[in-house]
C-alpha positions as a Python dict, from the first residue, in 0.01 Angstrom:
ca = {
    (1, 'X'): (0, 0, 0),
    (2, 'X'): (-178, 279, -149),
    (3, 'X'): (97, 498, -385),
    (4, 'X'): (-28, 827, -363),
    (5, 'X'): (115, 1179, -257),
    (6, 'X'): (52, 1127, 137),
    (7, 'X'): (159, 788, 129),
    (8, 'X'): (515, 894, -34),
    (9, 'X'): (579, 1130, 233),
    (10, 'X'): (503, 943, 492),
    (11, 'X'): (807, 693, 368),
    (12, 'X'): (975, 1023, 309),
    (13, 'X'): (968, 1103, 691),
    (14, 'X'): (979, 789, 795),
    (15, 'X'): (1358, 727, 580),
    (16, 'X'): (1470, 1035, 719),
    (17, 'X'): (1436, 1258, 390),
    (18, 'X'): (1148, 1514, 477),
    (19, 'X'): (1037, 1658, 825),
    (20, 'X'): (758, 1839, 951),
    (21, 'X'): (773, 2177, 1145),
    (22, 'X'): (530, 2253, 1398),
    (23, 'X'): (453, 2629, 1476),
    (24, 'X'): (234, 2792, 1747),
    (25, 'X'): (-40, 2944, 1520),
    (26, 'X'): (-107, 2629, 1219),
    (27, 'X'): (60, 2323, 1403),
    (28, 'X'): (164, 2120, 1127),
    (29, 'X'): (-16, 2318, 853),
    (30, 'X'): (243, 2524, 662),
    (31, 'X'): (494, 2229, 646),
    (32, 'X'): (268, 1974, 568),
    (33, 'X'): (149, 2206, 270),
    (34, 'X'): (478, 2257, 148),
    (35, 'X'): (586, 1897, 160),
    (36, 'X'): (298, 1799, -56),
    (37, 'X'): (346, 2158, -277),
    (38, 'X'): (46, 2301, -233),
    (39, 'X'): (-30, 2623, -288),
    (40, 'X'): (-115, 2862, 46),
    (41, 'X'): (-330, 3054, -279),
    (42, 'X'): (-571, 2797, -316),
    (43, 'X'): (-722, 2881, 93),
    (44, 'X'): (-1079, 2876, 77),
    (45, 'X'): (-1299, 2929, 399),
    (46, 'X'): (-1612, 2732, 497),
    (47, 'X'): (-1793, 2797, 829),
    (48, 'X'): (-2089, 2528, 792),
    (49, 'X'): (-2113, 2306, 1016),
    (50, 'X'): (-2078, 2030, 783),
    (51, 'X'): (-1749, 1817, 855),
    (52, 'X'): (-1613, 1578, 1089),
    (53, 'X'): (-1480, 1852, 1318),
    (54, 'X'): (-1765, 2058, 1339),
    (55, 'X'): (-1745, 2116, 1678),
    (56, 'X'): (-1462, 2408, 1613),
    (57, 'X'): (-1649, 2568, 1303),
    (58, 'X'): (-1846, 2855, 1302),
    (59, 'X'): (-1872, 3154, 1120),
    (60, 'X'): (-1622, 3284, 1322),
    (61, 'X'): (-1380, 2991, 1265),
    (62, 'X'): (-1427, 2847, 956),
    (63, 'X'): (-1234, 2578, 820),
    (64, 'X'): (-945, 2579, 574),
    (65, 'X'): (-978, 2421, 259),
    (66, 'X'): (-614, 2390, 35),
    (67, 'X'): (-547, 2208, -283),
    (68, 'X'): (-345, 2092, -599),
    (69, 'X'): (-411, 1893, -846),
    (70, 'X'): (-430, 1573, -646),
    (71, 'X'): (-473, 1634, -235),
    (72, 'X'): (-649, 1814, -35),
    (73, 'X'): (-576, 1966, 320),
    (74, 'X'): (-857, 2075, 584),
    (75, 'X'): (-716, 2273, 904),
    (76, 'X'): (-982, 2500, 1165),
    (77, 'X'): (-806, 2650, 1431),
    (78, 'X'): (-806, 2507, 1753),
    (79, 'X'): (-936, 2177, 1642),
    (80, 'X'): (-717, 1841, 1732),
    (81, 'X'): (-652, 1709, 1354),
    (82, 'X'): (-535, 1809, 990),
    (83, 'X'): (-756, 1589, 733),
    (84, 'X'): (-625, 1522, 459),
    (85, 'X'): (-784, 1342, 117),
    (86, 'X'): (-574, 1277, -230),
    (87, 'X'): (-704, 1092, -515),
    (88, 'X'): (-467, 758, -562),
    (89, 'X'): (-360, 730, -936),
    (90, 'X'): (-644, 514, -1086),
    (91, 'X'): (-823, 414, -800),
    (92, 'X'): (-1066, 606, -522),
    (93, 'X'): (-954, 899, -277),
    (94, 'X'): (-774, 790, 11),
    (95, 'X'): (-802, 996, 341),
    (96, 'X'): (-579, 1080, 626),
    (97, 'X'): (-505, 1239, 942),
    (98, 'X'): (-212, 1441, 1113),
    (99, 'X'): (-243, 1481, 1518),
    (100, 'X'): (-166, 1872, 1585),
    (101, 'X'): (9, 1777, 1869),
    (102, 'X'): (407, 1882, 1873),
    (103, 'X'): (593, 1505, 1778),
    (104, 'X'): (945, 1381, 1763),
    (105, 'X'): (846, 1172, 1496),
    (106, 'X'): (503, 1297, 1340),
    (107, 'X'): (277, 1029, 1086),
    (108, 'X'): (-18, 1112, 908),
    (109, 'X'): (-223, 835, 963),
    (110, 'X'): (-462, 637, 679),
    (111, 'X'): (-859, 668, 776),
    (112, 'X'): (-987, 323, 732),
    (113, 'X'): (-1392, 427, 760),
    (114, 'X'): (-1472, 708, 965),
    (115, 'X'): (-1425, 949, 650),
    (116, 'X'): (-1637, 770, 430),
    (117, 'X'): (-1936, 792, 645),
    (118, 'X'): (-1975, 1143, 447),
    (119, 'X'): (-1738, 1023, 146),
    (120, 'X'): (-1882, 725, -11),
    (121, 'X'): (-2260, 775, -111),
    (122, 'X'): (-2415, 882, -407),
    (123, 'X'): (-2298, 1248, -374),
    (124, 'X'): (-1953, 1117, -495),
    (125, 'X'): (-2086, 835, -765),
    (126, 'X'): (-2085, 550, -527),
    (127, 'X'): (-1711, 540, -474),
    (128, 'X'): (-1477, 727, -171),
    (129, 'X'): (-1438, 1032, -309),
    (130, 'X'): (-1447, 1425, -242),
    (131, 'X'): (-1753, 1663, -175),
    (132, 'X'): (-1858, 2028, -186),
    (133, 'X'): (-2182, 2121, -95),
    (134, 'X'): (-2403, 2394, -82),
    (135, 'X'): (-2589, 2480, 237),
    (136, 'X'): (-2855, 2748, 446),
    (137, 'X'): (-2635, 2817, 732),
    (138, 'X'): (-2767, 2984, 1033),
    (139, 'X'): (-2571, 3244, 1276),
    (140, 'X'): (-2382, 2929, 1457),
    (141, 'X'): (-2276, 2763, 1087),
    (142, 'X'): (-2533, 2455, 1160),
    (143, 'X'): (-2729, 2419, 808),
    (144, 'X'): (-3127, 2481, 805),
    (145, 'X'): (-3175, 2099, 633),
    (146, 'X'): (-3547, 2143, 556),
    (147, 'X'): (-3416, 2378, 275),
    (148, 'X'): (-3213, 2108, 164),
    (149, 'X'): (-2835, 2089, 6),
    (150, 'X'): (-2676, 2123, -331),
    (151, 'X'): (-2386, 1949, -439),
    (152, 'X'): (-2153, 2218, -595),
    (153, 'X'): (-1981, 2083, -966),
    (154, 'X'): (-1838, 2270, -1269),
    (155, 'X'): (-2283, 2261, -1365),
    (156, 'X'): (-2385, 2391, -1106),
    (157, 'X'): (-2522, 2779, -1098),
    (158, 'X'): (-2351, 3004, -933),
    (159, 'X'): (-2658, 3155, -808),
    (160, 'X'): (-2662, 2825, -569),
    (161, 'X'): (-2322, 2789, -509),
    (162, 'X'): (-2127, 2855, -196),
    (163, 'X'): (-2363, 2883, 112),
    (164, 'X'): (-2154, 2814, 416),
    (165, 'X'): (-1832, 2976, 232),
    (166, 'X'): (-1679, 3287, 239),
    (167, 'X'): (-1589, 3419, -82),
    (168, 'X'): (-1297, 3681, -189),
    (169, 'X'): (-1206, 3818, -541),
    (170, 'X'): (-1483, 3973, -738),
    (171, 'X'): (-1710, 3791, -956),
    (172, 'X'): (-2040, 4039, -1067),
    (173, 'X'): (-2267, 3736, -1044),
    (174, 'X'): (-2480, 3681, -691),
    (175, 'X'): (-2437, 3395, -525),
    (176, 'X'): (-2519, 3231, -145),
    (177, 'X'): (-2129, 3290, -2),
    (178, 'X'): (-2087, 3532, 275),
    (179, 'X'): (-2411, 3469, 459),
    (180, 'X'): (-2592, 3323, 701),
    (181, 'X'): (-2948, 3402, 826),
    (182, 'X'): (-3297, 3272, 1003),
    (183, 'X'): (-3543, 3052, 855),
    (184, 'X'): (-3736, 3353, 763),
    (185, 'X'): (-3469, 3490, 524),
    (186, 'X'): (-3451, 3183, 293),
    (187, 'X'): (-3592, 3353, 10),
    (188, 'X'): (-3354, 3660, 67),
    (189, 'X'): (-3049, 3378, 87),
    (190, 'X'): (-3113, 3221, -257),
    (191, 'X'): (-3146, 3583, -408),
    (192, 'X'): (-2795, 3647, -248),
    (193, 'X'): (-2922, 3924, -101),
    (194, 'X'): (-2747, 3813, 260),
    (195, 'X'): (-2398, 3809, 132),
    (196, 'X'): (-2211, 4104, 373),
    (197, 'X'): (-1826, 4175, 378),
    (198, 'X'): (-1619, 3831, 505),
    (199, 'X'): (-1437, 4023, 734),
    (200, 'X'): (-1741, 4095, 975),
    (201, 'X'): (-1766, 3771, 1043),
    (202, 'X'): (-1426, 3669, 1183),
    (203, 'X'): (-1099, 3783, 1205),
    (204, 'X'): (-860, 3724, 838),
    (205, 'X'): (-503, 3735, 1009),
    (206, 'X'): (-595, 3441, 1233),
    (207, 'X'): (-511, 3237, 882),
    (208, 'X'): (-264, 3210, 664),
    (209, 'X'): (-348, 3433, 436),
    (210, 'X'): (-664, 3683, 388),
    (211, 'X'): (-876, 3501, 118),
    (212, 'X'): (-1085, 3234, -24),
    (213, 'X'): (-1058, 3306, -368),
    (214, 'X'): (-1371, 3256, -619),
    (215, 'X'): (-1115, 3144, -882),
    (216, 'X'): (-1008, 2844, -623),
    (217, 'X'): (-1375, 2828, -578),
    (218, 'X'): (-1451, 2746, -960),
    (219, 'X'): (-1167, 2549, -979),
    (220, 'X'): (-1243, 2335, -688),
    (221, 'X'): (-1579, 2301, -792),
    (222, 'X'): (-1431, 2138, -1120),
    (223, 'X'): (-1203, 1938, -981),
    (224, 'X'): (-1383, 1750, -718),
    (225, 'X'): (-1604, 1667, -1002),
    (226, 'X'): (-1382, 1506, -1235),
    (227, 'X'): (-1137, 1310, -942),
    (228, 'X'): (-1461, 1134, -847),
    (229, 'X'): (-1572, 1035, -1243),
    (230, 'X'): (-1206, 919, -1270),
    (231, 'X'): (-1243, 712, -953),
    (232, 'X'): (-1574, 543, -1034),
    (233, 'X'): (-1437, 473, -1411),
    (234, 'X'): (-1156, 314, -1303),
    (235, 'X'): (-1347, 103, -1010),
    (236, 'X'): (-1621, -32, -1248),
    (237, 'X'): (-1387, -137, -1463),
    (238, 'X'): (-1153, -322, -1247),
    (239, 'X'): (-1451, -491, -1115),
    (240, 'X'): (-1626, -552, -1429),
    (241, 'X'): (-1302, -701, -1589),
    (242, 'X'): (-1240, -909, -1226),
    (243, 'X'): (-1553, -1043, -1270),
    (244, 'X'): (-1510, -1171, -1636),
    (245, 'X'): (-1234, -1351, -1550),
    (246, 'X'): (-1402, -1527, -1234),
    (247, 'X'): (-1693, -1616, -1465),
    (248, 'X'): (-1438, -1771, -1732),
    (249, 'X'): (-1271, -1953, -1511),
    (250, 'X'): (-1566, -2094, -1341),
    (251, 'X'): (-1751, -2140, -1692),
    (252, 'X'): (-1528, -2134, -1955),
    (253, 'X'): (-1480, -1878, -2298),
    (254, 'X'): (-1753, -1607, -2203),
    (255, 'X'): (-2047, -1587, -2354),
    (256, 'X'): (-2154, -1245, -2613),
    (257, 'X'): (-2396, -1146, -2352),
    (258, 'X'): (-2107, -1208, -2113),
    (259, 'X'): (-1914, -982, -2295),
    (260, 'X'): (-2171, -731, -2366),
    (261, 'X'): (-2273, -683, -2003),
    (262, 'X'): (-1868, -585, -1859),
    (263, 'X'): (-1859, -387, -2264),
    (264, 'X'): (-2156, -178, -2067),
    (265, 'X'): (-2043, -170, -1727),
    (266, 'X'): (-1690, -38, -1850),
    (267, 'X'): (-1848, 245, -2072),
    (268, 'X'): (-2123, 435, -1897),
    (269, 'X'): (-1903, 526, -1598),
    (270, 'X'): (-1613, 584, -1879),
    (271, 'X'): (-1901, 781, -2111),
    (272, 'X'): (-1968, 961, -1801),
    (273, 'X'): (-1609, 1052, -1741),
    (274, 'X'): (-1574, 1182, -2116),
    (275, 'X'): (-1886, 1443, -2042),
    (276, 'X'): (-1700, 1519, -1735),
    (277, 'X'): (-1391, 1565, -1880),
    (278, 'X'): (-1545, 1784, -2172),
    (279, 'X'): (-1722, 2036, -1896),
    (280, 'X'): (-2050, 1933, -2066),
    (281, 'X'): (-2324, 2135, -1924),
    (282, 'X'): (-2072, 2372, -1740),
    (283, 'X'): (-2308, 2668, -1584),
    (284, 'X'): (-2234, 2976, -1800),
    (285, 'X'): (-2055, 3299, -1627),
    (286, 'X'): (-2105, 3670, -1707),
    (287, 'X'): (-1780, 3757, -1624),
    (288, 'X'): (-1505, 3954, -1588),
    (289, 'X'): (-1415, 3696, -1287),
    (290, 'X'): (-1079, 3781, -1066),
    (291, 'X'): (-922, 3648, -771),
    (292, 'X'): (-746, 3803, -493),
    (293, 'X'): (-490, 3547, -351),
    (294, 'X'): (-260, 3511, -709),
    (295, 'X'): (-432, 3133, -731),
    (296, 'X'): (-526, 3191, -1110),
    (297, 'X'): (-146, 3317, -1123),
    (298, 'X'): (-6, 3024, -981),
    (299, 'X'): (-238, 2781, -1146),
    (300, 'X'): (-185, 2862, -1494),
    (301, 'X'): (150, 2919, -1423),
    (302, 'X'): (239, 2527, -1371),
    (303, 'X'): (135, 2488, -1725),
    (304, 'X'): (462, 2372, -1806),
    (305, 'X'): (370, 1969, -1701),
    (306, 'X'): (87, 1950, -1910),
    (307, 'X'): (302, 1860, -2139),
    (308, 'X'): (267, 1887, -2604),
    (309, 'X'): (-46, 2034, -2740),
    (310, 'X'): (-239, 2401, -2583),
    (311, 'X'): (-205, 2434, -2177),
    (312, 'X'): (-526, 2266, -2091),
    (313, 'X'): (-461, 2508, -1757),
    (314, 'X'): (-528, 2838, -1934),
    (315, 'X'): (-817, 3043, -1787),
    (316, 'X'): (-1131, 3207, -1958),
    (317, 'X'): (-1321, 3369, -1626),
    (318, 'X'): (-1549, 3555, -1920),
    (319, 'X'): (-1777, 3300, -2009),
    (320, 'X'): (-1672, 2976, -1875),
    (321, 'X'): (-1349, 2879, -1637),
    (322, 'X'): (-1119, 2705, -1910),
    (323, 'X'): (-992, 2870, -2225),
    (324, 'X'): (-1042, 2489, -2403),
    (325, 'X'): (-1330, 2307, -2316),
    (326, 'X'): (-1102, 2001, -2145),
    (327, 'X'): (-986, 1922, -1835),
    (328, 'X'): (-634, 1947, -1755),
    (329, 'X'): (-708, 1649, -1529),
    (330, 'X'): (-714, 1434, -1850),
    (331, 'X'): (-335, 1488, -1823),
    (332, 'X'): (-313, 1377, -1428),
    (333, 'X'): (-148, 1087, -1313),
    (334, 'X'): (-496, 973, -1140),
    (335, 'X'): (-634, 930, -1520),
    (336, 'X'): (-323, 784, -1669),
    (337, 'X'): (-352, 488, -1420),
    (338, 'X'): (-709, 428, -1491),
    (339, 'X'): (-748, 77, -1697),
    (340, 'X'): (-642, 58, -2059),
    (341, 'X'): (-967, 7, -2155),
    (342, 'X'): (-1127, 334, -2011),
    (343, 'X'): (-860, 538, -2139),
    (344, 'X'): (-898, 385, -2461),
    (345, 'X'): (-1264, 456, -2446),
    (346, 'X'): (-1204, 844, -2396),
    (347, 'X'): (-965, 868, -2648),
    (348, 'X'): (-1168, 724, -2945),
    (349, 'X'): (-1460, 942, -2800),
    (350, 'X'): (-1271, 1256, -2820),
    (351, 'X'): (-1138, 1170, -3145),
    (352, 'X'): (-1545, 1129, -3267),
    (353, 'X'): (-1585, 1423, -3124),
    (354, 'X'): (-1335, 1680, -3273),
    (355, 'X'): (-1409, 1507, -3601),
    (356, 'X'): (-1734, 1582, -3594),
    (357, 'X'): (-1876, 1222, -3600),
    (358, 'X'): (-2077, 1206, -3237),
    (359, 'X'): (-2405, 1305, -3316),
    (360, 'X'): (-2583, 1347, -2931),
    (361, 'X'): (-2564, 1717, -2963),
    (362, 'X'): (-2374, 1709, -2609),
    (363, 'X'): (-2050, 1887, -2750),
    (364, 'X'): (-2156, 2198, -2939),
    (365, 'X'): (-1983, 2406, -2667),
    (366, 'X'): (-1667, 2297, -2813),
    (367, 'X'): (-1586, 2567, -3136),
    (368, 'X'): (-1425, 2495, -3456),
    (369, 'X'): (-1118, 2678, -3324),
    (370, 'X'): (-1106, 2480, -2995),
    (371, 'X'): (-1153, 2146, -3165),
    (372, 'X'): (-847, 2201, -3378),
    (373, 'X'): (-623, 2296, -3077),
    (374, 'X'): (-710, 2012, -2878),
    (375, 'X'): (-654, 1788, -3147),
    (376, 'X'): (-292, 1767, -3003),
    (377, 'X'): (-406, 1647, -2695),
    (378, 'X'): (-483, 1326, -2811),
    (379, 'X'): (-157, 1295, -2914),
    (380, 'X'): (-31, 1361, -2504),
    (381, 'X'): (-278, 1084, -2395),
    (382, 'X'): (-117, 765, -2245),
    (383, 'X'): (-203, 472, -2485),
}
C-alpha cells in the first residue's frame, strides 16, 4: 500500500480520526483541503479543455487547481469528482478520486489507469507523474492543436506560459493567460496581446476565493518539474539495481560492463535531477512580481521545516523565483526516500559544485554568495 498523504487519510477516516464535511457550493472541497493542509492561496484557474472532466470546463467554469508541497487537488463546479494526485515519497505520483456525492462514510478512491492515459508519457519523463501545459484556447476552452502545446517548467518563458489559465497578481511581463481567441488571432495570442480582465470571463465568487495567483503559477510551474525528476530518479534506479541483482543471481559476480551499464542508468536520471534541482536554465524575470491571494505569504512562511542551513523557501520575484538557486524540494520527504544511491549522487554533485570543481559551465547562475549559504544544506541532506 502506497504511504503517501491521501493514502494516510483515508486510514484516518476509515479509524474514525478525521471526517469530511460536505457543503452545498464545493462538496467535499474545503474539507478535503484542510485535511491534507493545503492552502485555499495556492487556487489557480484553468478553463482549457484539457482534463479528464472537460465536459464542465469552459472559460466560464474553469477548473480549480490547489497545492502543497506534495498533493494536488482539481475541483470544477458542477462536475461529479474531486481528482486528486500526490507524489509518494520516493516513488511516482499516485492519483485519486472523491465522489461529490453527500456520504455517510466518504473514500477517496486510488485510480489504477484511467489518469495515466494523460500522466505517464514523455511529458512527465516516462513515469506517472504531473503536467502543466500551455495551450491556444478558443471561446468554448477546446485548444486550437495545429498550433501545438507547451509544457510549462521553471525554463520555460513566460511569454509562452499560461494559455488556458487565468492569471491574478501583477507580473509586468506578457504572457498567453487570460485569453482565448480564433484561429486568426494566433499571432496576437503569442504576443499576449488577447489577455483581458479574468473577471469578464466568469463569475470569481462562484470559488473559493477570487484568484489564481502568478506566484502559485511560478511555483507550480517549478514544482511539477522537480516531483517528476524525483520520480523518474528514483524508478530507474530501483529498476536498474533490481535488475543487477536478477543478473547476479542468474550469472554470478557481475561483470564491469555489468556494473557500468546500472552506474549509467542510475546517474543520468539522478544528473538530470541535480540540474533540476539547481533551476538550471530557469527563464529569467523582469520583475517586480506580486501575488494577490497571500500564497507567497504563506509559502515562505512554512519555512520553519526546512530545517538547518538558509530557508530554501525564500522568494526573489526580481529576477528569478528563489532567493538561492535550490529547490526546497531537495528537503521533501519524496527526495529523502529516493535510493541511497541517487541521493548520494546529488550530494557529491552539489558538493563539486559549490567548490568550484564541475567544469560543464551549467552552474554559473549560482553566485559566490549563494554558494556559501547553501553550503549548509548539504549538511540537512539525508545520508
Amino acid at each position: 500500500m502506497a504511504d503517501d498523504p491521501v493514502s494516510r487519510l483515508n486510514q484516518r477516516l476509515d479509524d474514525g480520526q478525521a471526517s469530511l464535511e460536505f457543503e452545498s457550493n464545493w462538496g467535499y472541497l474545503r474539507s478535503l483541503l484542510e485535511e491534507l493542509n493545503v492552502p485555499l492561496s495556492s487556487q489557480l484557474l484553468v478553463f482549457s479543455k484539457t482534463s479528464a472532466q472537460f465536459r464542465w470546463i469552459n472559460p466560464r467554469n474553469p477548473r480549480a487547481i490547489y497545492f502543497n508541497d506534495d498533493t494536488y487537488v482539481g475541483w470544477v463546479p458542477g462536475a461529479p469528482l474531486l481528482e486528486i494526485s500526490t507524489a509518494v515519497p520516493g516513488g511516482t505520483a499516485a492519483f485519486y478520486t472523491l465522489r461529490q456525492q453527500p456520504s455517510v462514510r466518504p473514500r477517496v478512491l486510488r485510480d489504477r489507469a484511467s489518469c495515466l492515459q494523460c500522466h505517464e508519457s514523455r511529458r512527465t519523463l516516462g513515469v506517472p507523474g504531473h503536467l502543466t501545459r500551455s495551450v491556444y484556447p478558443a471561446s468554448d476552452g477546446l485548444p486550437h492543436f495545429q498550433h501545438g502545446t507547451v509544457d510549462i517548467d521553471h525554463a520555460t518563458a513566460i511569454s509562452q506560459r499560461w494559455g488556458g489559465w487565468y492569471v491574478t497578481g501583477s507580473i509586468p511581463l506578457p504572457h498567453r493567460g487570460n485569453a482565448v481567441g480564433p484561429d486568426d488571432s494566433f499571432a496576437e495570442f503569442t504576443t499576449g496581446l488577447l489577455g483581458q480582465p479574468y473577471e469578464r470571463f466568469f463569475e470569481p465568487a462562484r470559488y473559493p476565493t477570487p484568484h489564481s495567483d502568478v506566484v502559485a503559477h511560478l511555483v507550480l510551474a517549478h514544482q511539477t518539474k522537480v516531483h517528476n525528476a524525483i520520480a523518474r530518479a528514483g524508478h530507474e534506479a530501483r529498476t536498474a539495481t533490481a535488475y543487477r541483482a536478477e543478473m547476479s543471481r542468474l550469472f554470478g559476480n557481475p561483470s564491469p560492463s555489468l556494473l557500468a551499464s546500472v552506474k549509467r542508468r542510475i546517474e543520468r536520471p539522478a544528473e538530470l535531477l541535480l540540474r533540476d534541482l539547481l533551476l538550471v536554465g530557469e527563464a529569467r524575470l523582469q520583475g517586480p512580481i506580486s501575488g494577490d491571494s497571500g500564497f507567497a505569504e504563506e509559502f515562505q512562511a512554512s519555512a520553519g521545516r526546512d530545517g538547518s542551513g538558509p530557508s530554501l523557501r525564500e522568494l526573489e520575484l526580481e529576477s528569478r523565483l528563489l532567493r538561492h538557486s535550490c529547490s526546497y524540494l531537495i528537503r521533501s520527504p519524496a527526495f529523502a526516500a529516493l535510493p541511497e544511491r541517487v541521493r548520494r549522487y546529488v550530494k557529491r554533485r552539489i558538493a563539486e559544485i559549490l567548490d568550484g570543481a564541475d567544469e560543464s559551465g551549467d552552474f554559473g547562475h549560482i553566485g559566490a554568495a549563494q554558494r556559501t549559504s547553501l553550503r549548509a544544506v548539504l549538511d540537512s541532506l539525508p545520508q
